[in-house]
C-alpha positions in Angstrom: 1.5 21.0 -8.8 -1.8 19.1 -9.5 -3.6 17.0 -6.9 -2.5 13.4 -7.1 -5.8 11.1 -8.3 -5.8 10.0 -4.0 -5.4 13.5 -3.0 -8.4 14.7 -5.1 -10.4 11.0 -3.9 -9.4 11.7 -0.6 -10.7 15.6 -0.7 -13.7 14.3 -2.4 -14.5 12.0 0.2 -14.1 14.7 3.3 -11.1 12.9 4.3 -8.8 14.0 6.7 -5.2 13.1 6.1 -1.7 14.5 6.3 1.2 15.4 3.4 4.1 14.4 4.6 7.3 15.4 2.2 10.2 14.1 2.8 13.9 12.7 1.4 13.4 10.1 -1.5 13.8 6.8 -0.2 12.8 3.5 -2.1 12.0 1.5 1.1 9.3 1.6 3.9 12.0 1.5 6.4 13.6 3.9 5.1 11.0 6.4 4.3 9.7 5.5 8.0 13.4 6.9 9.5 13.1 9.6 7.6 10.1 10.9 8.4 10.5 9.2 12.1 7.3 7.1 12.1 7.1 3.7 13.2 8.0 1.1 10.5 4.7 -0.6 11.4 2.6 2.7 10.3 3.7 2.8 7.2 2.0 0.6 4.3 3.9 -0.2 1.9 1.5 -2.0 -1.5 3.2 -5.1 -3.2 1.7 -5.6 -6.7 1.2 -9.2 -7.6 -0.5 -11.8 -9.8 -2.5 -14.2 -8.3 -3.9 -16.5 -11.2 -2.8 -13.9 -13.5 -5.3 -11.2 -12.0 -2.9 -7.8 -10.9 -3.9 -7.2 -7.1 -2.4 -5.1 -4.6 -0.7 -6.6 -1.6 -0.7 -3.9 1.2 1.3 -4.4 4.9 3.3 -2.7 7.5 6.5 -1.8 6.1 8.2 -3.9 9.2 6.4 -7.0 7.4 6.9 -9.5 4.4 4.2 -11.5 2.9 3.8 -15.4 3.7 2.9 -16.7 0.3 1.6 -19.4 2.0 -0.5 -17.7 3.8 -1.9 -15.6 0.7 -2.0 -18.6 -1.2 -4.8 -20.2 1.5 -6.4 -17.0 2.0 -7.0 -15.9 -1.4 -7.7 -19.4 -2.8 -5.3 -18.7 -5.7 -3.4 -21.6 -7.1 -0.5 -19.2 -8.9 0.9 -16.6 -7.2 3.9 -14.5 -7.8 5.3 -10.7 -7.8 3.9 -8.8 -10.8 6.9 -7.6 -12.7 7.8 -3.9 -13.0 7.2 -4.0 -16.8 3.3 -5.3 -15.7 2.6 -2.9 -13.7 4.5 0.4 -14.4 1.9 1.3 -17.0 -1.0 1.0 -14.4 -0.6 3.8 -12.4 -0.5 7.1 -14.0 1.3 9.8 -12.7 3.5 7.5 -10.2 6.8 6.8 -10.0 7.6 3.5 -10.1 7.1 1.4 -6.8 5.3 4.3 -5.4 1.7 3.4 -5.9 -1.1 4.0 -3.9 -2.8 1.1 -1.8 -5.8 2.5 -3.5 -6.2 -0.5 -5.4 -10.1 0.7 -5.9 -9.4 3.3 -8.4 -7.3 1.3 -10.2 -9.7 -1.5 -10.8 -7.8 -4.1 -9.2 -8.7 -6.1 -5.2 -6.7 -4.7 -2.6 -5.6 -7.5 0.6 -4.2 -6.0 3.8 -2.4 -7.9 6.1 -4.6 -7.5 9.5 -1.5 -6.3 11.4 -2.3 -2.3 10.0 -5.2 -2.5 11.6 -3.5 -2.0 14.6 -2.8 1.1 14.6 -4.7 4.7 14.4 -3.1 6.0 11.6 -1.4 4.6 8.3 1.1 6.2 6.1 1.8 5.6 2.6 3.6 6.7 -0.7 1.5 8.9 -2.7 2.6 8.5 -6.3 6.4 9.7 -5.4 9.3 8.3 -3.8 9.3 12.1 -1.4 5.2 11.9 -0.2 3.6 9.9 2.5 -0.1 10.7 2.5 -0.8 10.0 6.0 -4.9 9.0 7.2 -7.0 7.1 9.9 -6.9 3.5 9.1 -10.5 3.1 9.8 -11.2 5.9 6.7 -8.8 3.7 4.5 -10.7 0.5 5.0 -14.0 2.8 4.3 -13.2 3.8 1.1 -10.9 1.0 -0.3 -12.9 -2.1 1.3 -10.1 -4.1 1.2 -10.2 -7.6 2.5 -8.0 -7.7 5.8 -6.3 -11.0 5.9 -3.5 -12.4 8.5 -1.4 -12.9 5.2 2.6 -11.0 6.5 5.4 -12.2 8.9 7.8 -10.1 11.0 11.2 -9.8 8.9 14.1 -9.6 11.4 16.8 -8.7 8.4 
């Protein structure tokens, strides 16, 4: 199997970072059971249009996003979840709903709510509904430069 476009951006960048394959699951909670890793470790990337510009939304999987709060912090006036039929075209060589929060090699900005930051490591889906690509958080924000925003809530559903 061929290296995934992270994988090979990753390796390119000396980037240390774990594979972690597990059952397919279609949720961050989910996948974060399965693979028995905190809920708040894993990052799970929202795609949405804000003023009808695709961005990546990326937060702990524990978390929602406060449009409110991404409204104000992005400065946008219209923002709403990108449709599937927007954005399945976008990423190639990903499963549906299991893009990368590697919104730099995929031309588009990349907002992370703050509360990843807090911990060491972050895991994520890596093209596939049965891969977490798990790194530092502090080599993410290196190479993706996103802009780190207080932008999520706790859900308690």
């Amino acid at each position: 199997m061929p290296l995934s476009r992270v994988e090979t951006f990753l390796r390119s960048n000396d980037v240390s970072f774990n594979k972690i394959v597990h059952h397919k699951t279609y949720t961050a909670q989910r996948t974060a059971a399965d693979v028995h890793i905190s809920g708040k470790e894993i990052a799970k990337t929202v795609i949405m249009k804000i003023d009808n510009q695709m961005c990546m939304v990326v937060l702990p999987g524990d978390m929602q996003i406060d449009m409110g709060l991404l409204k104000m912090a992005t400065g946008g006036k219209h923002l709403r979840l990108a449709t599937e039929t927007e954005f399945k075209d976008l990423f190639e060589n990903c499963e549906v709903g299991a893009m990368p929060p590697f919104g730099n090699l995929y031309d588009m900005p990349v907002y992370v709510a703050e509360a990843l930051k807090e911990d060491v490591f972050i895991a994520f889906n890596a093209c596939t509904h049965s891969l977490l690509i798990q790194m530092k958080f502090s080599d993410f924000e290196r190479l993706v430069q996103p802009t780190i925003m207080k932008i999520a809530y706790h859900s308690h559903a």
